[in-house]
SELUMDO-953929 format. One record per residue (C-alpha): x, y, z; residue number from 1; chain. Coordinates in Angstrom, 3 decimals. Layout:
+----------+----------+----------+-----+---+
|        x |        y |        z |   k | c |
+----------+----------+----------+-----+---+
|        X |        Y |        Z | NUM | A |
...
+----------+----------+----------+-----+---+
***
This chain:
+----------+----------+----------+-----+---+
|        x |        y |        z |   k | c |
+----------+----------+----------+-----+---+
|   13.063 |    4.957 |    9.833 |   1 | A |
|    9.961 |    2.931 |    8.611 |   2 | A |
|   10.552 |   -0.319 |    6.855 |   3 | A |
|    7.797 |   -1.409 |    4.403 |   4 | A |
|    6.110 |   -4.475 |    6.177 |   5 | A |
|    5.806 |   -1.449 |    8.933 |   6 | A |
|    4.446 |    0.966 |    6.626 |   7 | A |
|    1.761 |   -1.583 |    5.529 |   8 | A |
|    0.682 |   -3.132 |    8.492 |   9 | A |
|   -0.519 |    0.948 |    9.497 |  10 | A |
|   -4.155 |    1.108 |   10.014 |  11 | A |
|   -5.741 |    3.355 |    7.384 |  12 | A |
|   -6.735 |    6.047 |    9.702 |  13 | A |
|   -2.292 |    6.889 |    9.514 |  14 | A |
|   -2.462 |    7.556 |    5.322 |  15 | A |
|   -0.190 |    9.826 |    4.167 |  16 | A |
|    0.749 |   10.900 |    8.051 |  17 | A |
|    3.960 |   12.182 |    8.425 |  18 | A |
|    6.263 |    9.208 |    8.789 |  19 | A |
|    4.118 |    7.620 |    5.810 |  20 | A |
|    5.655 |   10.910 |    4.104 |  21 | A |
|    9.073 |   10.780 |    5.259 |  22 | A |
|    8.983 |    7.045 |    4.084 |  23 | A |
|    8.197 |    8.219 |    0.252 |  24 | A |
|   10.255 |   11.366 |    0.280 |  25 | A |
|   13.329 |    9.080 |    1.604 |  26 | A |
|   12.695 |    6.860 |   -1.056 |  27 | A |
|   12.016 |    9.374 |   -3.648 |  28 | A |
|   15.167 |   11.560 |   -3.081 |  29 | A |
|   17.845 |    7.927 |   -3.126 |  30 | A |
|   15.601 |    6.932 |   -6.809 |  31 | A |
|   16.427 |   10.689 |   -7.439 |  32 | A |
|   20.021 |   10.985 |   -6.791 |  33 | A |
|   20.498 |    7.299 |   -8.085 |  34 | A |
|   18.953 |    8.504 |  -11.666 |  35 | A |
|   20.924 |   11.807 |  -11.683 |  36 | A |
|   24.027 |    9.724 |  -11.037 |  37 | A |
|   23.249 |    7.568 |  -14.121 |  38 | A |
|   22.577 |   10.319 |  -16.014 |  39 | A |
|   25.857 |   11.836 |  -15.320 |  40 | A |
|   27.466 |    8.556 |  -16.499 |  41 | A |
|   25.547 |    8.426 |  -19.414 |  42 | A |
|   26.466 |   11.736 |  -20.892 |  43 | A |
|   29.992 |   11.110 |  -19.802 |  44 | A |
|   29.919 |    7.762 |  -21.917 |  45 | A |
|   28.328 |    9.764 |  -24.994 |  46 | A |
|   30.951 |   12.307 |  -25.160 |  47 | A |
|   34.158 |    9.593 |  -24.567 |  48 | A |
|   33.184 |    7.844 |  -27.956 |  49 | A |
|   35.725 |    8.134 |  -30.191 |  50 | A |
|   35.370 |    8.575 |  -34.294 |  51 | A |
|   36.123 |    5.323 |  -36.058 |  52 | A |
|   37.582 |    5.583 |  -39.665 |  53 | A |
|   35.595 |    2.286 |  -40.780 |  54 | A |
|   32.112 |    2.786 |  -41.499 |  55 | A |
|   30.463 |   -0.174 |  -40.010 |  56 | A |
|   32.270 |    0.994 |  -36.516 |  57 | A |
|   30.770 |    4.328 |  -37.363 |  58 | A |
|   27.403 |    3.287 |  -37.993 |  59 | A |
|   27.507 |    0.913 |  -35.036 |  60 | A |
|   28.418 |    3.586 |  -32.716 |  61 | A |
|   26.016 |    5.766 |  -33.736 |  62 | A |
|   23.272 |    3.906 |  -33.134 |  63 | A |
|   24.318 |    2.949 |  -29.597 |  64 | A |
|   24.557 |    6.515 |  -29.154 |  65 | A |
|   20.746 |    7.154 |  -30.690 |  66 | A |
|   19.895 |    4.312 |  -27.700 |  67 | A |
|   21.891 |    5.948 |  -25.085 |  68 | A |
|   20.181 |    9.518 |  -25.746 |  69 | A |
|   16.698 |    7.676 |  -26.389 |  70 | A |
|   17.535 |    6.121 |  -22.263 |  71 | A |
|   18.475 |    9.549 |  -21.259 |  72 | A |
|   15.195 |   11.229 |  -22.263 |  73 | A |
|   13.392 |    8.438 |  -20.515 |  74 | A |
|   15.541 |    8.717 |  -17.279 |  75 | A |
|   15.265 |   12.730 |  -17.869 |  76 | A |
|   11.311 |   12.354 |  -18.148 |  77 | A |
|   11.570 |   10.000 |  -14.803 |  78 | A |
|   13.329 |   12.859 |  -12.774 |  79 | A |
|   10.526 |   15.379 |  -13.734 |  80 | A |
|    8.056 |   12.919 |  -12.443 |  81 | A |
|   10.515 |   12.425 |   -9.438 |  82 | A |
|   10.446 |   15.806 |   -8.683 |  83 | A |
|    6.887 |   16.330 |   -8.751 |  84 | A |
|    6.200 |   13.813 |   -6.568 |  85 | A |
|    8.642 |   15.512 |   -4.079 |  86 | A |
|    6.468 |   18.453 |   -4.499 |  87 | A |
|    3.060 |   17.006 |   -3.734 |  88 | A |
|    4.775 |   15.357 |   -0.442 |  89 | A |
|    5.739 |   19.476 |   -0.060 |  90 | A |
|    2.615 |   20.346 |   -0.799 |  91 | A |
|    0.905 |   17.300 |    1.004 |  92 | A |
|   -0.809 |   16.104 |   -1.798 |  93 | A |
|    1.045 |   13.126 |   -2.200 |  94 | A |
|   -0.638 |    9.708 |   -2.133 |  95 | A |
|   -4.079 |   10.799 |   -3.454 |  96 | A |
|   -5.114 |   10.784 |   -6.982 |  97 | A |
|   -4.813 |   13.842 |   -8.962 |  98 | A |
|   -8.247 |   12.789 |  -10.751 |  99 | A |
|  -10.470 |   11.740 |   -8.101 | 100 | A |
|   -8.628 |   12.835 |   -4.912 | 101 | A |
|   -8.841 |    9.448 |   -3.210 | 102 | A |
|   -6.121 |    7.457 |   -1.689 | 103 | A |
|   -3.646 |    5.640 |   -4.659 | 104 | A |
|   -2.819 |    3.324 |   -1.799 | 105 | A |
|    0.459 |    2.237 |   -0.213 | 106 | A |
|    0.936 |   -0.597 |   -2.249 | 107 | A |
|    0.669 |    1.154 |   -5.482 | 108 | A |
|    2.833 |    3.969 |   -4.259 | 109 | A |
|    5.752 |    0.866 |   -3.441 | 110 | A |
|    5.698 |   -0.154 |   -6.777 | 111 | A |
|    5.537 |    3.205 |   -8.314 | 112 | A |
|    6.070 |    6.016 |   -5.763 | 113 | A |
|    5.840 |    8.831 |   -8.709 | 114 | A |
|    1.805 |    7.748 |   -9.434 | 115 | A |
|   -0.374 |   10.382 |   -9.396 | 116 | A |
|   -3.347 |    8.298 |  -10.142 | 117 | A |
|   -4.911 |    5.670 |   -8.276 | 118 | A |
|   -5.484 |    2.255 |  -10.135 | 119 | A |
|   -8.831 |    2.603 |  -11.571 | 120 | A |
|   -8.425 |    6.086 |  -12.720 | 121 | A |
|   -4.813 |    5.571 |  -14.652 | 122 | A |
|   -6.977 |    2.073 |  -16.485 | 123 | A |
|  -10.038 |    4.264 |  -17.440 | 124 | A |
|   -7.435 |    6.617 |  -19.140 | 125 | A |
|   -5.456 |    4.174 |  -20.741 | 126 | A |
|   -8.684 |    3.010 |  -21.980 | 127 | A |
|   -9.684 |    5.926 |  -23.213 | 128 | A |
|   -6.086 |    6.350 |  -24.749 | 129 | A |
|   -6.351 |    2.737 |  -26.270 | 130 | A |
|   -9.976 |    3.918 |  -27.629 | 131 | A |
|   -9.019 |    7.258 |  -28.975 | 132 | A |
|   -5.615 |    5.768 |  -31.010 | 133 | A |
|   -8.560 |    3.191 |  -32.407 | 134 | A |
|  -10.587 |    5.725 |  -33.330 | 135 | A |
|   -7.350 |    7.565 |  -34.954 | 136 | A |
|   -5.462 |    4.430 |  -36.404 | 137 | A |
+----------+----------+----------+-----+---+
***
């Protein structure tokens, strides 16, 4: 299997080839199965809470469990983007930018293998996000 220091030291003619591929579908599918197990244990912990009589205990608990559900839908919402990412490697569209359709670039895609934009696109859209809230706020 390709290490990293491998996988960047390719020339650029080899982006996205198919051991570039396997690399991020490997690494994909252990983030995947490593959040789905976390899940598990997470719902598992919600529903082993007990009822305490005394309402501080009460209202303690149930804000732990409004943070463990709030951590859930964020680990849910990282699956989805897991498993799109899966399907552009399918697909073969992984590793270029949804918006412009040029390489994101291997060292983005180490850092955060589920981008679908390349650097300049996803800070023209959170400036455009930052601009519209200002415009809104």
């Amino acid at each position: 299997m390709l290490t990293e220091q491998a996988l960047l030291q390719m020339p650029a003619e080899d982006y996205m080839n198919a051991s570039q591929l396997a690399y991020f579908e490997q690494l994909l599918r252990q983030q995947k199965q490593d959040l789905q197990r976390r899940i598990e244990q997470s719902k598992q912990s919600l529903g082993n809470r007990e009822v305490e009589p005394d309402e501080l205990d009460r209202a303690l608990i149930e804000e732990e469990n409004r943070q463990s559900l709030r951590l859930v839908e964020r680990e849910y919402f990282l699956l989805r983007k897991i498993e799109q990412a899966l399907d552009r490697i399918a697909s073969r569209e992984y590793g270029y930018c949804k918006e412009s359709g040029q390489p994101i670039g291997l060292k983005r895609l180490l850092a955060r293998p589920t981008a679908e934009l390349s650097l300049d696109a996803k800070e023209r859209q959170e400036m455009q996000e930052k601009h519209f809230s200002k415009r809104r706020g």
